[in-house]
N, C-alpha and C positions, 0 to 999 in steps of 0.2 A: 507544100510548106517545108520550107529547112529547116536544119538543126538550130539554126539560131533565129528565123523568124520572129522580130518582136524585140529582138536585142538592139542595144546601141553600143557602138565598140568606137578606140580611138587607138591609132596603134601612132606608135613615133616612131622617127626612124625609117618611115614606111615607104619612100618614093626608090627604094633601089633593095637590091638582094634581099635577105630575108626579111626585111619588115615588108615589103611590098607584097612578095607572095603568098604572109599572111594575110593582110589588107584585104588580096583578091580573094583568097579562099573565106575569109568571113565574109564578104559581101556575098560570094556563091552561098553561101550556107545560110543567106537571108537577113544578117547582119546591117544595119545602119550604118558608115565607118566614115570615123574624121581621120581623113591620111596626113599626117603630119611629118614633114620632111622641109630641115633649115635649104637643103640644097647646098651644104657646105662640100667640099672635096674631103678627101679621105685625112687630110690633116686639120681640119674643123675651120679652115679657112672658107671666107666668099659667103654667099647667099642665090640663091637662084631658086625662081619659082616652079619652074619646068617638070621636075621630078615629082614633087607632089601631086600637081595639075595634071601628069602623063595617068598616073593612077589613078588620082580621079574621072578620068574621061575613059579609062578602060573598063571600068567597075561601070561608069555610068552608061555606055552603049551596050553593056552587056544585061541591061535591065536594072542593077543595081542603084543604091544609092550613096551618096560619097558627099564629102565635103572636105574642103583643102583648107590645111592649117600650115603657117610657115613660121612658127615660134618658133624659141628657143628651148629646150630643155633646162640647159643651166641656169635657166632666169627662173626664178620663184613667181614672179606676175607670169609671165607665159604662159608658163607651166601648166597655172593654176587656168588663166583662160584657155586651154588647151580642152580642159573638162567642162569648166561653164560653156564653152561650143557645143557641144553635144548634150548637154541637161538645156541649154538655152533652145533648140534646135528640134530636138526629139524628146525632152519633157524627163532623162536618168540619162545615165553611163551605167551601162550594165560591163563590158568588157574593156580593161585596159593591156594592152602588147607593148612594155616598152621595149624598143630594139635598137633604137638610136646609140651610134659609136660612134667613135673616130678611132686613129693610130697616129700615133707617133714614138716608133721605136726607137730603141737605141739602147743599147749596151748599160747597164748599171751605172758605171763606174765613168758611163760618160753622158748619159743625161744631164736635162738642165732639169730647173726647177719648173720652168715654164710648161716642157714638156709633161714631166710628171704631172701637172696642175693642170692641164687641157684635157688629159685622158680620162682624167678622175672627175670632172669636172661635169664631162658628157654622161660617162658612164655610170657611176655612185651617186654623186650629186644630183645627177639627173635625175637618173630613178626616184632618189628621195621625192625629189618635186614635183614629179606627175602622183609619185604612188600616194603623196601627202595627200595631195588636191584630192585624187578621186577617192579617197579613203575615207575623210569629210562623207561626201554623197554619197559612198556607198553604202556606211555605216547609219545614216538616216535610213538610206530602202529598207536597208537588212536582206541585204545580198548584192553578191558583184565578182566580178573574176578577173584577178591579178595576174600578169603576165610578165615576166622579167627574162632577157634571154644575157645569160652569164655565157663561159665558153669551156671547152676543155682547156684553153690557156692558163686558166686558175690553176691547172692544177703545177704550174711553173714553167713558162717557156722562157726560154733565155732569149734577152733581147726587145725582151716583153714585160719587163719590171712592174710598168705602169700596167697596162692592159692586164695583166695577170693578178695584179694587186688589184684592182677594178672590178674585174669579175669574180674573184672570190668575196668581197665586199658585198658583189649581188646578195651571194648563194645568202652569208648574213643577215641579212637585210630580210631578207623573203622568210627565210626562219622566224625572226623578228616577228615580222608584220601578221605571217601566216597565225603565229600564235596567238597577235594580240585580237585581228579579226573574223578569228574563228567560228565567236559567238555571235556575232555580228551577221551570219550565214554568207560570208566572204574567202572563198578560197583566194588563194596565194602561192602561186608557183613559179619555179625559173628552169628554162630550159637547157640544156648544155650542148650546142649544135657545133657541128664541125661541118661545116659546107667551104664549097669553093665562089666568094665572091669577090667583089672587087678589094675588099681587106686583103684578100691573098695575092690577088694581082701584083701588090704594089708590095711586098717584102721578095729576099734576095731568092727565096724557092719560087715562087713565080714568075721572075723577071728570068734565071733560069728556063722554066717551061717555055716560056716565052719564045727565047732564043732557041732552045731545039725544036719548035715544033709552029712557030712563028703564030702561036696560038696561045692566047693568054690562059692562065686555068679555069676560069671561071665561065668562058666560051667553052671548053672542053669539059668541063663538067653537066651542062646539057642534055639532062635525061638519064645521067651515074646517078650512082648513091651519093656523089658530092653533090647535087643540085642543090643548093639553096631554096628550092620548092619544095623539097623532100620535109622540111621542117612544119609547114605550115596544115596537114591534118593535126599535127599534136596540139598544135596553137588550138587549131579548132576544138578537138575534144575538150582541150582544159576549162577551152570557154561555155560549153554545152554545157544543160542539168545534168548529163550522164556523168559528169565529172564532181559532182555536188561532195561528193566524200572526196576528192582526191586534193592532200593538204598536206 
């Protein structure tokens, strides 16, 4: 029996970097998991199923159980059938991961509006929308575990106006909610990971590594302390009863 044995979890964001290798780590820990992933590129453009469906067929050969979602987070309907999948499917939502991002950098002073509006859109907006939905269901159970991954960016990267306004908006938000569903026996947490994934790839310090070393950062990170897998026991703890006080 795993740690989560009996759980039903939905992580967003999940078919690449750290949402996936929590995805995989809760399904190892005996978790139910609906991998949700737009399969947009790192600027929230496109759709593509592949990423999702990769996760779902890794989780599922590996004995696990999975099911693929290709909503949208910024949609409110999506969003919310994002969670009826898994209450329709496995009868609750016991863990929610959101981890879905985008980037679109650029300098303050020369941002658009568009830009600002897509980052905050995936990230804040987002969040609200799944965390709404499963907050509904959870708050009937009387209990459920909230997952939000914010970034060390909140704490002001330049260049990062949006994204940095975005994720400290999490931290917010999770404060909020943690309060309000407390009583509810509903923890409510957000992570603050600093990994090397394909987000890092694509700004000018990666494309950098890149060029010295003809290796992106995110293949070099690989087994470091930047691994983007390095995140996904805390996922899991927060979502365990061993975590039942942790708010």
């Amino acid at each position: 029996m795993g740690m989560l044995s009996g759980k039903n979890a939905l992580v967003t964001g999940a078919g690449r970097g750290i949402g996936r290798g929590i995805a995989i780590a809760l399904a190892r820990a005996g978790a139910k998991v609906v991998v949700n992933d737009l399969g947009a590129s790192l600027a929230g453009d496109g759709v593509e199923r592949d990423p999702a469906d990769q996760v779902v067929g890794e989780i599922t050969k590996s004995g696990g159980v999975a099911a693929a979602n290709y909503g949208s987070v910024t949609d409110f309907a999506q969003a919310t059938a994002m969670v009826e999948q898994a209450v329709k499917a496995w009868g609750r939502l016991d863990i929610l991961v959101h981890v879905a991002g985008i980037l679109r950098d650029r300098m303050l002073f020369n941002m658009t509006e568009e830009e600002w509006d897509a980052v905050m859109n995936v990230h804040l907006k987002g969040m609200f929308n799944v965390v709404r939905a499963a907050s509904v269901s959870m708050r009937e159970q009387k209990g459920g575990r909230i997952i939000s991954m914010s970034s060390v960016s909140a704490l002001g990267a330049p260049g990062q106006p949006n994204y940095a306004a975005a994720k400290a908006g999490i931290i917010g938000l999770t404060w909020s909610t943690a309060n309000a569903m407390a009583k509810y026996g509903v923890t409510v947490n957000a992570i603050m990971p600093s990994g090397a994934t394909r987000m890092i790839d694509s700004t000018p310090r990666g494309r950098q590594v890149f060029e010295s070393t003809g290796k992106w950062p995110s293949e070099l990170a690989v087994g470091t302390d930047r691994d983007p897998d390095n995140v996904a026991p805390i996922g899991v703890y927060l979502s365990s009863d061993a975590a039942a006080n942790v708010n």
